[in-house]
Every structure is written in structure tokens, then in C-alpha cells.
VODREN-255880 format. One record per residue (C-alpha): residue in three letters; y, x negated, z negated. Coordinates in steps of 0.1 Angstrom, whole numbers, plus 2048, in hexadecimal, padded with zeros to 3 digits. Layout:
% residues N
+------+-------+------+-----+
| code | north | east |  up |
+------+-------+------+-----+
|  ALA |     Y |    X |   Z |
...
+------+-------+------+-----+
//
This chain:
% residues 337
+------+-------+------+-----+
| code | north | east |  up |
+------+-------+------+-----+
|  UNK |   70B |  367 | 4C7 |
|  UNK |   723 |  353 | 4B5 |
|  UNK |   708 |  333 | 4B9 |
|  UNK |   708 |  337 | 4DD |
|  UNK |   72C |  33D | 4DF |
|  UNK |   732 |  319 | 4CD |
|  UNK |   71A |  306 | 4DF |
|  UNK |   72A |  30E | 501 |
|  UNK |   751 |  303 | 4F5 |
|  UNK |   73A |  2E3 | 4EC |
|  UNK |   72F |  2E1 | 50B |
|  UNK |   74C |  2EA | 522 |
|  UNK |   760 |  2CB | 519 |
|  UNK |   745 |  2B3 | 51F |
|  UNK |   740 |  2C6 | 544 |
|  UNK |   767 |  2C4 | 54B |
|  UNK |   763 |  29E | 547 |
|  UNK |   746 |  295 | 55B |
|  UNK |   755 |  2AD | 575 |
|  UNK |   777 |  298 | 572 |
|  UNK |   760 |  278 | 577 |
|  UNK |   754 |  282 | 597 |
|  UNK |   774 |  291 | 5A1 |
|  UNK |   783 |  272 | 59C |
|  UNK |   76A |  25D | 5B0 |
|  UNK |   768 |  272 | 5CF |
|  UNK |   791 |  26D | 5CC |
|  UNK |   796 |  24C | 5CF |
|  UNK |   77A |  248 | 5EB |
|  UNK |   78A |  260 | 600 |
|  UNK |   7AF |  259 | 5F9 |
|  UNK |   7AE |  230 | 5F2 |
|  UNK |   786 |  22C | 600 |
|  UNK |   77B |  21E | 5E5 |
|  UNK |   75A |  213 | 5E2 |
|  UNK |   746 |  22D | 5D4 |
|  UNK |   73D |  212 | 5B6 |
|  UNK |   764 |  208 | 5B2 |
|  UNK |   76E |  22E | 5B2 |
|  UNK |   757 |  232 | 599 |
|  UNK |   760 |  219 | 583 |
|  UNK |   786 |  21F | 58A |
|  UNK |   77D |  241 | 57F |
|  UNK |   76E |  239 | 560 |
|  UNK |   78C |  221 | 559 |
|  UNK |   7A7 |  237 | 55D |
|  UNK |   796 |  252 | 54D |
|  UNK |   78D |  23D | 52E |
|  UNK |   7B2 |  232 | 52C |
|  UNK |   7A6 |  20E | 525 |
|  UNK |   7C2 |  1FD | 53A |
|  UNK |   7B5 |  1E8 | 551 |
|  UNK |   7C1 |  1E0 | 575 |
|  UNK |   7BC |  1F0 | 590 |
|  UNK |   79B |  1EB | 5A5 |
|  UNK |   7AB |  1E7 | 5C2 |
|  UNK |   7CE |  1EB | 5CF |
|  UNK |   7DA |  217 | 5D0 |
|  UNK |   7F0 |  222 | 5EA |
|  UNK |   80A |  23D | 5DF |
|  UNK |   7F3 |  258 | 5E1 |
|  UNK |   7DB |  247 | 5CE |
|  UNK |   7F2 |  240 | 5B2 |
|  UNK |   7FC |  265 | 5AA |
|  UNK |   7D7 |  26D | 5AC |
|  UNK |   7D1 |  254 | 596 |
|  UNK |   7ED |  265 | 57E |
|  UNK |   7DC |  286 | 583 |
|  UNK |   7BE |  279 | 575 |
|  UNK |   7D1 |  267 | 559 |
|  UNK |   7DD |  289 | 54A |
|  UNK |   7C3 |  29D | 550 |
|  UNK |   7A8 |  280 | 541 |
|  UNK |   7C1 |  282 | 522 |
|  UNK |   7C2 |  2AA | 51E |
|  UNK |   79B |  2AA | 524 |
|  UNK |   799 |  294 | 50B |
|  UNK |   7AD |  2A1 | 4EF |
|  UNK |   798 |  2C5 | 4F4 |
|  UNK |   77A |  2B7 | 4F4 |
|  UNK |   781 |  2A2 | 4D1 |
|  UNK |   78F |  2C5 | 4C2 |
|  UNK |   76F |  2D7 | 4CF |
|  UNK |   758 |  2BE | 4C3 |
|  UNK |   76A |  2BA | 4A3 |
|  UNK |   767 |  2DE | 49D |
|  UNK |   744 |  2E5 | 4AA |
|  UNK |   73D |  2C5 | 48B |
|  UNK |   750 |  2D3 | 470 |
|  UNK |   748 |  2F8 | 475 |
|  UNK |   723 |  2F1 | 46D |
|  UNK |   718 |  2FB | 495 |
|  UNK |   707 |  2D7 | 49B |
|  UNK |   6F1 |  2DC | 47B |
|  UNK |   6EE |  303 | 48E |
|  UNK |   6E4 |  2F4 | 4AF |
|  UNK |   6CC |  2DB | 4A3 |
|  UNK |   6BC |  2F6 | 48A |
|  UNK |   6BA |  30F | 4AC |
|  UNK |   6A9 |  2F4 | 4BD |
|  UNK |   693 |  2EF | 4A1 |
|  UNK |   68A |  317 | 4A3 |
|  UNK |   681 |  31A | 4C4 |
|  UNK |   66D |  2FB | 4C4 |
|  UNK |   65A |  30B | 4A8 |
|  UNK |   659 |  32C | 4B5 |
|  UNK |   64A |  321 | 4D9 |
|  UNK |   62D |  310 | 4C2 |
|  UNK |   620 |  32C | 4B0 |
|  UNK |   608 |  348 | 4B6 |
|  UNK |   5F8 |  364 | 4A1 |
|  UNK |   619 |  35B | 487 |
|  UNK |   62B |  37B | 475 |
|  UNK |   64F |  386 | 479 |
|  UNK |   661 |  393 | 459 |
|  UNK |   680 |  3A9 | 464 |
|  UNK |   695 |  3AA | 442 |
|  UNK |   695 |  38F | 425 |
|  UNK |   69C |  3A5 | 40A |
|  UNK |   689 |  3AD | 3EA |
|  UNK |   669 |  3BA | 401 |
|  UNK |   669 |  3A0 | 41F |
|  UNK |   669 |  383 | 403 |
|  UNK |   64F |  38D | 3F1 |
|  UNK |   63D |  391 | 418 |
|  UNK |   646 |  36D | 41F |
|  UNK |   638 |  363 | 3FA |
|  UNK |   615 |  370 | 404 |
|  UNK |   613 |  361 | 429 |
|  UNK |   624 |  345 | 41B |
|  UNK |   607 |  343 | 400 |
|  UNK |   5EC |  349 | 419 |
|  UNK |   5F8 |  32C | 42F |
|  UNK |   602 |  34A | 44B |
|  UNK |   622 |  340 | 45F |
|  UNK |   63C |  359 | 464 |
|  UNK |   65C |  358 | 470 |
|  UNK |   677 |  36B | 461 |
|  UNK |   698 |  380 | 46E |
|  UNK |   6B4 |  386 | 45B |
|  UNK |   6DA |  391 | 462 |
|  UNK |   6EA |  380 | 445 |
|  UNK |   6ED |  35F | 446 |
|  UNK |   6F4 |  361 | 420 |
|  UNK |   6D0 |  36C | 418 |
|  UNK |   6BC |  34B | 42C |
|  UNK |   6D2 |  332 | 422 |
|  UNK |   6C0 |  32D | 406 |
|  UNK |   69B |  329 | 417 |
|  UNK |   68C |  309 | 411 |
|  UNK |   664 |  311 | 417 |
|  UNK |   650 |  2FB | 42D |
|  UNK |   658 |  315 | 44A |
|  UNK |   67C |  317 | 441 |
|  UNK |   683 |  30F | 468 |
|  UNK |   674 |  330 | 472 |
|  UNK |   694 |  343 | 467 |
|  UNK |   6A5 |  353 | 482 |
|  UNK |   6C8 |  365 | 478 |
|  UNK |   6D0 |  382 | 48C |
|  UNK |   6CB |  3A8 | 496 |
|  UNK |   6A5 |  3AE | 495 |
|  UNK |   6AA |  3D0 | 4A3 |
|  UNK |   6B6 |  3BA | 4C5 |
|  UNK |   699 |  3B6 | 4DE |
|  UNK |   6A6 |  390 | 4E5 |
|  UNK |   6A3 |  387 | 4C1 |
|  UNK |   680 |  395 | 4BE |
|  UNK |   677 |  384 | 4DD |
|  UNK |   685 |  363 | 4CD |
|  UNK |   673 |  366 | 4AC |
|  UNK |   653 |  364 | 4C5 |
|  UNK |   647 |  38A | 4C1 |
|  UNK |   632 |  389 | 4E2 |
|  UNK |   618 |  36F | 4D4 |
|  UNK |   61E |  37C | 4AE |
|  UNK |   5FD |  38D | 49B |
|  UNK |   611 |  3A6 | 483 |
|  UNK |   63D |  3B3 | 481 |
|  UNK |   645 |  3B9 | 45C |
|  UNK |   66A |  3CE | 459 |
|  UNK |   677 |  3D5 | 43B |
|  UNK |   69A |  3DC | 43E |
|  UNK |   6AC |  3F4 | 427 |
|  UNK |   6B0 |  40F | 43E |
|  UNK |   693 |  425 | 44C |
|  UNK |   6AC |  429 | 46E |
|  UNK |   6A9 |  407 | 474 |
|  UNK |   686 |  400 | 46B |
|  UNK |   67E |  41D | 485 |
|  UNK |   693 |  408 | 49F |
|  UNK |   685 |  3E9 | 498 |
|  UNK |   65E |  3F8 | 49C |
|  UNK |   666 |  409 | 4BD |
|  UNK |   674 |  3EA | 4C9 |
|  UNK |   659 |  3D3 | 4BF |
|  UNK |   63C |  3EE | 4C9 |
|  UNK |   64E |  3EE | 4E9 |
|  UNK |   64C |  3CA | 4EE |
|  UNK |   629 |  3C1 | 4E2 |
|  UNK |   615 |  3E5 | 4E0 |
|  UNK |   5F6 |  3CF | 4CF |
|  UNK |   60C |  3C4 | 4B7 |
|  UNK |   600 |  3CD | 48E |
|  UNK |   624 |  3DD | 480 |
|  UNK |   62A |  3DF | 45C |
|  UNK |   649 |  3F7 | 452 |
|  UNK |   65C |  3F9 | 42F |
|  UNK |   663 |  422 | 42A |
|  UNK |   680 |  431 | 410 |
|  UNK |   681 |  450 | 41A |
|  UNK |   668 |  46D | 419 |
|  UNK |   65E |  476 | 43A |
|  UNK |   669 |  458 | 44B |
|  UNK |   644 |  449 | 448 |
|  UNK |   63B |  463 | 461 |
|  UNK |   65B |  457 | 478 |
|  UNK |   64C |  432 | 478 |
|  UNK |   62A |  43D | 482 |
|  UNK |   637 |  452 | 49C |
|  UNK |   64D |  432 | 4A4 |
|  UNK |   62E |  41A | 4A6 |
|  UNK |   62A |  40B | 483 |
|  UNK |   603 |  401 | 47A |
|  UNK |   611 |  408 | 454 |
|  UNK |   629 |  417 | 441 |
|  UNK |   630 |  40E | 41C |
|  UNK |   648 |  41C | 405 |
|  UNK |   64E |  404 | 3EB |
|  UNK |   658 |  41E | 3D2 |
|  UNK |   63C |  432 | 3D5 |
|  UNK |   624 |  413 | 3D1 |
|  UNK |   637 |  407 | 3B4 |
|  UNK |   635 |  424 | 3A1 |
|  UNK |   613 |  42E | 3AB |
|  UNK |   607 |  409 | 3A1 |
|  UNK |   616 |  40C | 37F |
|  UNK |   607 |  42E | 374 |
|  UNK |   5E3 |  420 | 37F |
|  UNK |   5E8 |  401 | 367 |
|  UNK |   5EC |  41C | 34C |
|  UNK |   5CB |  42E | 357 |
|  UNK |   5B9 |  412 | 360 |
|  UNK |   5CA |  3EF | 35A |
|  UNK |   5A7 |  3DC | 359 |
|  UNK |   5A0 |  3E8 | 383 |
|  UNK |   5C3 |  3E5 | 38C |
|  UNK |   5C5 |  3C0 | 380 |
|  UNK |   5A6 |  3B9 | 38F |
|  UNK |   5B1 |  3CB | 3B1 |
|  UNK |   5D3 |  3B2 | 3B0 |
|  UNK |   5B8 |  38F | 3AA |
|  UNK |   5AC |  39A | 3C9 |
|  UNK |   5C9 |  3A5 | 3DF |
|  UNK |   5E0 |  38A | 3F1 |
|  UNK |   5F8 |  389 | 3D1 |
|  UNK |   5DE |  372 | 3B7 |
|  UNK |   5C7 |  364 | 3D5 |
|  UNK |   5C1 |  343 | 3C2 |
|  UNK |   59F |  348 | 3B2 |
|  UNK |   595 |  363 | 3C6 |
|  UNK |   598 |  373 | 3ED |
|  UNK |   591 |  395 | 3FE |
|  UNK |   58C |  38B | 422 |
|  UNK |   58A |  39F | 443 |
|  UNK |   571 |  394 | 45C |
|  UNK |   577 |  3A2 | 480 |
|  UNK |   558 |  3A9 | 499 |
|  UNK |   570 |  395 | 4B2 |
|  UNK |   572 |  375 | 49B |
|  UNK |   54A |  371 | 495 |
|  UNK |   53A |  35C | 4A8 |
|  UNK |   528 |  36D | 4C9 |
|  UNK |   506 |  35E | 4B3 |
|  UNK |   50B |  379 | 49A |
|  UNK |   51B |  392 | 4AC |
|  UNK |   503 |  3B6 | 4AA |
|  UNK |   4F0 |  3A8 | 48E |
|  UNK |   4EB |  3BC | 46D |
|  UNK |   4FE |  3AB | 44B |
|  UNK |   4DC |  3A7 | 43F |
|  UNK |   4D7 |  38C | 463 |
|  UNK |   4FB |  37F | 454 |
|  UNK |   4E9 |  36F | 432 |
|  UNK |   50D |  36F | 425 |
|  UNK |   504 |  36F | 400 |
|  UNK |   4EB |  354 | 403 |
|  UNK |   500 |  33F | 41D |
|  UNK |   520 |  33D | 40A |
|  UNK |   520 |  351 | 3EC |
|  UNK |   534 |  36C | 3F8 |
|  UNK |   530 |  392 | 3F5 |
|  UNK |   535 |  3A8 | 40E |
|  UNK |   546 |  3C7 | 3FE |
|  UNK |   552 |  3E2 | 41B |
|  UNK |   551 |  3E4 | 442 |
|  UNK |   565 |  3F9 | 459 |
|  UNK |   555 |  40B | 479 |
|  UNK |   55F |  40E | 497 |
|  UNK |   572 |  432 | 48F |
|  UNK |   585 |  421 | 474 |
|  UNK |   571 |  42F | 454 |
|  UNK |   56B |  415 | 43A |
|  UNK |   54B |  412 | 426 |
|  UNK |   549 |  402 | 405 |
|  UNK |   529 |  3EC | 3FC |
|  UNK |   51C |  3F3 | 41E |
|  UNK |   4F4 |  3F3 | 421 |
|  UNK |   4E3 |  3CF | 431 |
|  UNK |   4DA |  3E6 | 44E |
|  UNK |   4FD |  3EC | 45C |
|  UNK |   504 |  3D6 | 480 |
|  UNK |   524 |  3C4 | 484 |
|  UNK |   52E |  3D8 | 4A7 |
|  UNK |   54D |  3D1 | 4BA |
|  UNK |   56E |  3DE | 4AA |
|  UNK |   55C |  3DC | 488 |
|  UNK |   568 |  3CA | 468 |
|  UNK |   553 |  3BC | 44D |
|  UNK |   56B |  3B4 | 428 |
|  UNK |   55E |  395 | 414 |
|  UNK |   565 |  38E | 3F2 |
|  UNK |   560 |  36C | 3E3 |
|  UNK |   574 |  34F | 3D7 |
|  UNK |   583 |  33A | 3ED |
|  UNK |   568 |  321 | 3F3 |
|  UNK |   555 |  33A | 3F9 |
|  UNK |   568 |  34B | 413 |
|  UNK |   570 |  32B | 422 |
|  UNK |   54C |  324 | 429 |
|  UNK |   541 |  345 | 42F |
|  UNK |   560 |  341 | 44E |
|  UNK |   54B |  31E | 456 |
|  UNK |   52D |  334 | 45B |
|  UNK |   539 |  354 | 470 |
|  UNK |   55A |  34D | 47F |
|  UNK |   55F |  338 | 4A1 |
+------+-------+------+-----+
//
């Protein structure tokens, strides 16, 4: 990486001269026997160019060491200025302190999304997680498209190759909840799922699909999902012609207008042991917090709508609550640890 690559002629420089400082010392103790405290601070002296006397008196051999250390001091010098001056005005300090930054966040954080692609589809991803207070962290290859990121979690924006195993790795994908990938091309969507499957197998994977037939490729590949975002388009649009009044209610409650109201999933993991095996009716969810309960899913994945006050919350089960979000804030209060 470029980064890397930079911070190491930084750092080079800066190593030759401490290693010409100690170079220098052990000289003059064993050629003159200096002190080590006067060879040392000879060191420094001569090194620094500052013209001061001599310490104590050099025999010949010390002088021409001394001239050795003269030059070299001044060549070290002039490279390290040049290398500074260039790691400044090329923009890598502002890159080194923003990698620091990244990391630092990156170690922090658990449960957090990864969004491979800023395009058209991984904005409007980072929108909605953004909305829902959810932090993310996004990969990108072109510098060009995050330059402009200026959200609250604009330091979770990690330029580079997300089909790379290091840069998933570095965006924190071992403690992350969910992968989103929406890069242009199905190839490398497929790359990118394998990889991240590989990595964390409990992993939730969301893929973007262009081409027919690839959805089945991602699956195959480990993806929890597959959308194609112009079949979703165009199937959304011909059901507000058929029925505008349920498709405008069906986008009040969905993550893209969750102001005034929210559809919430409730995991049998996340209720506390309490309520665990108890029926919805043992729940009092209406009459606790207002909320309704309006589907569960069972343990082999089917999904019931307006489920009966009979049904048991069971491990692997899922109970969805609709409510505003007061509602499903204290309705959380109520069931979740």
C-alpha cells in the first residue's frame, strides 16, 4: 500500500539518525575514551553542527572520525528534511493520523456493519444505518468517492481492495454483525462473499445482483441475501400503481421513513431468560408499551402473520413489533437484557 510505503521513507531517516547517535558515542569511547556522557554529548554536538569545542582533546584518529560523522550527520540530514517535507506536503501526515484514527475506531466496535462499495446502493445503505444510529464502516477503492464523507462516522472509511482478506480483517469483520457488497460487478461481489463467509461463517451477508442467475452464484457463495436493485425498482413501482395506499404504508414502516413509526425484530436470544418460553399473551406487550405484535418466525424459518396469544417464544424464534418509537423503546425496556 502506498500509505505504508510512505510511512516507512518517514521513518527510515529518523532510524539512520538515532543509529548515527549511537554510532557516534560508542566511537569516541573506544577511540578517544570518552566518557560515555561526553561522547554523548560530543555526539550530539557534532551531529547538530552547532560549533562548539571539542569536549575533550581528539587524537588523529579521533579527528577523521569526527569528520566521518560530520558528513554523514549532514547527508542524513538533508534526506531526512526532503522525506519529511514530502511525507507533509503529499497529504500522507493527514493519511497517517486519519489510519491511526481507523484502527483506533475499528478495535472499539462490535456488532458494526461493513459496506464494500460507496456507490448509488452502498450510500443509500449507510443512509439507513446512519439513520438508525447503526455504525458501519465502509470500503472503497477510489479515493475520489469518500473524500467527500463528512457523517459523524466519517473516520470509519477505509480506502482499499475489499476483495483483500487484510482489508476485511482491518475494517473489523471478525467482530462485525452483518457484510453489505455492492459493487458493480457480480464477479466481484462473488469474491468478496466467499472471502468474508470464509473469514466469519456466522457472519449475515447482504449481496447487490445485476445479472440473472448470479443470485444463485452468491447463495452458493455464502450470501444471507441477494437483491437486485432493478428488479426491486421496477417491481416497487408497478405495485404503487396497483396498490399505492399499502405500498406507502409498507415504506412508513420500513427502515427508509422510521421517524413516526418502527417495525422491530425481537430475537429469542435478546429477551430476558424471565420471558424466555412464555406465550406473547405472558409478554402483555400491548398493555406494557402499546406495541403490537404483528408476525413471528419459528424455528424452521416460516413466518406467521398476527400470530395467535398462544404461540411460545422458543429458542431460534423471532417475534416482529410494530409501534412508534416510544413504543418500541419501552417495549425494549421491558423484554430485552
Amino acid at each position: 500500500m502506498k500509505f505504508v510505503k510512505e510511512y516507512y521513507r518517514f521513518m527510515i531517516p529518523l532510524f539512520l539518525l538515532v543509529l548515527l547517535i549511537i554510532i557516534g558515542t560508542i566511537g569516541y569511547v573506544v577511540i578517544d575514551g570518552y566518557t560515555w556522557f561526553n561522547a554523548f554529548y560530543m555526539t550530539i554536538i557534532t551531529v547538530a553542527t552547532v560549533g562548539y569545542g571539542e569536549v575533550e582533546p581528539l587524537s588523529v584518529a579521533g579527528k577523521v572520525f569526527t569528520s566521518f560523522l560530520i558528513i554523514t550527520s549532514f547527508i542524513t540530514f538533508a534526506y531526512a528534511v526532503s522525506s519529511i517535507t514530502k511525507f507533509i506536503v503529499d497529504g500522507e501526515l493527514n493519511s497517517f493520523f486519519k489510519h491511526k484514527r481507523l484502527n483506533s475506531a475499528v478495535e472499539k466496535l462490535t456488532d458494526h456493519v461493513i459496506i464494500c462499495g460507496y456507490g448509488r446502493n452502498g450510500k443509500q445503505a449507510a443512509q439507513i444505518l446512519k439513520k438508525h444510529d447503526k455504525r458501519f464502516v465502509v470500503i472503497e477503492d477510489d479515493q475520489r468517492v469518500t473524500s467527500n464523507i463528512n457523517h459523524r462516522f466519517s473516520d470509519l472509511v477505509l480506502n482499499g481492495d475489499a476483495t483483500q482478506d487484510e482489508v476485511l480483517l482491518k475494517a473489523g469483520i471478525m467482530k462485525a454483525k452483518a457484510l453489505i457488497t455492492t459493487l458493480p460487478t457480480d464477479a466481484a461481489n462473488v469474491f468478496i462473499v466467499l472471502t468474508a463467509r470464509n473469514l466469519n461463517p456466522k457472519l449475515t451477508i447482504i449481496s447487490r445482483a445485476s445479472d440473472d442467475g448470479s443470485d444463485a452464484k452468491l447463495k452458493i457463495a455464502g450470501a444471507t441475501n441477494v437483491i437486485m436493485p432493478d428488479k426491486v425498482g421496477g417491481a416497487h413501482m408497478a405495485s404503487l400503481v396497483m396498490k399505492p395506499d399499502v405500498m406507502e404504508f409498507l415504506d412508513l414502516i420500513t427502515a427508509q421513513s422510521a421517524d413516526s413509526i418502527n417495525l422491530e425484530e425481537i430475537s429469542f436470544d435478546s429477551i430476558s431468560d424471565s420471558l424466555k418460553n412464555k406465550t406473547l399473551k405472558d409478554l402483555e406487550i400491548r398493555n406494557k408499551s402499546g406495541a403490537n405484535i404483528i408476525g413471528f418466525k419459528t424455528v424452521l424459518g416460516e413466518y406467521i402473520v398476527n400470530p395467535s396469544a398462544d404461540t411460545e417464544i422458543i429458542p431460534q424464534s423471532k417475534i416482529f413489533v410494530l409501534g412508534s418509537p416510544d413504543q418500541i423503546k419501552k417495549l425494549k425496556e421491558i423484554l430485552v437484557d
